[in-house]
N, C-alpha and C positions, 0 to 999 in steps of 0.2 A: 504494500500500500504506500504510494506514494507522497501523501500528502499526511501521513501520519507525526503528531507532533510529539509520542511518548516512545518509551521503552520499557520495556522490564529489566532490572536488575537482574543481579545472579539470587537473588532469593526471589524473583518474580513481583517485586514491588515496580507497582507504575511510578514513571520517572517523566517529567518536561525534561525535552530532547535542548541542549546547550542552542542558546541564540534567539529562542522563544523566551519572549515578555510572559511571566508568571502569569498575569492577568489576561493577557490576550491568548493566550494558552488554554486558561479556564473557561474563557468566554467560547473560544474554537472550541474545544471538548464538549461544554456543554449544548450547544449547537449541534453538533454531529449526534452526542447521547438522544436528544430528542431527534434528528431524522432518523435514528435506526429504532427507535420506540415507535415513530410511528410508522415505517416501512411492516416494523413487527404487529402492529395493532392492524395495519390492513391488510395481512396475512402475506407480503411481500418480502419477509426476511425468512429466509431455510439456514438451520443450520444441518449441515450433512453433515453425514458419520465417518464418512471418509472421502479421500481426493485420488486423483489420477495418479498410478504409481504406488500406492501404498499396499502393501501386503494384503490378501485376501484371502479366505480358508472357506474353499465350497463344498457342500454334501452332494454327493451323485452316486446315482446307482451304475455300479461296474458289471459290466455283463460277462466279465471270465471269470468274476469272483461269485459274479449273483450274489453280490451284496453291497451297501453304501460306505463310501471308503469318502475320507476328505483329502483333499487334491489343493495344493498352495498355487498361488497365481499371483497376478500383480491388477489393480483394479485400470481396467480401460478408458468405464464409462461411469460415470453414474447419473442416474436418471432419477428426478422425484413428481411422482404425481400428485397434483395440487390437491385433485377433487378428493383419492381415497387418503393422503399423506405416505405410500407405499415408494420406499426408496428401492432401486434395484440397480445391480452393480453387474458390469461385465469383465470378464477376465481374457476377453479378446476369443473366446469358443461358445459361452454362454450367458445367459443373461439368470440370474437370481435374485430372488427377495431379499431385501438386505435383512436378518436376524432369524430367517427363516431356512434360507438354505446356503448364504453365505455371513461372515463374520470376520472381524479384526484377529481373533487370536484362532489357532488351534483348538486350545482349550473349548472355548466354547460350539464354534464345530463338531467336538467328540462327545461335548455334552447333549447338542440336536441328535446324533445320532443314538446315544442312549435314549433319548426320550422318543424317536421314531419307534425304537425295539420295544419301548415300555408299553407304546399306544395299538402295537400290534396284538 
């Protein structure tokens, strides 16, 4: 973001970026705080679960195993539908529900597939 006037520290405290006026800082941050309050009040701010590039851990059923195995990838695409709020991510072969049949860690991946076997 390029017109960003703060930073985080290494303990992640917001910080005014050097050469910014205190005051004209606070007045610009608060400014920007309410266009993204109300970008967020008129259902125009998404935040995704993840971005282009990030690791991605999908459920699919393997047909030599005849059974669901998870398979790491790298995210392609990600898509969010307004009407249902249903995020779905591609891994460049397929396209998945984001928390359903893909996921950030492993871990949670091998936990969908225990809960697939539990609901059989």
């Amino acid at each position: 973001m390029e017109n960003r006037w703060t930073f985080r520290d290494v303990n992640g405290v917001a910080q005014v970026k050097a050469g910014y006026c205190e005051q004209a800082a606070y007045l610009g941050s608060i400014q920007r705080l309410a266009d993204y309050e109300d970008l967020e009040e008129q259902g125009q701010l998404v935040a995704l679960p993840c971005k282009m590039g990030d690791d991605v851990f999908s459920v699919h059923w393997d047909i030599k195993s005849q059974k669901y195995i998870v398979r790491a990838g790298k995210v392609k695409n990600v898509r969010f539908d307004l009407m249902d709020g249903i995020v779905t991510v591609s891994d460049d072969e397929n396209y998945y529900t984001f928390g359903k049949g893909a996921f950030l860690t492993r871990i949670e991946a091998k936990a969908a597939l225990v809960g697939e076997k539990e609901e059989k």
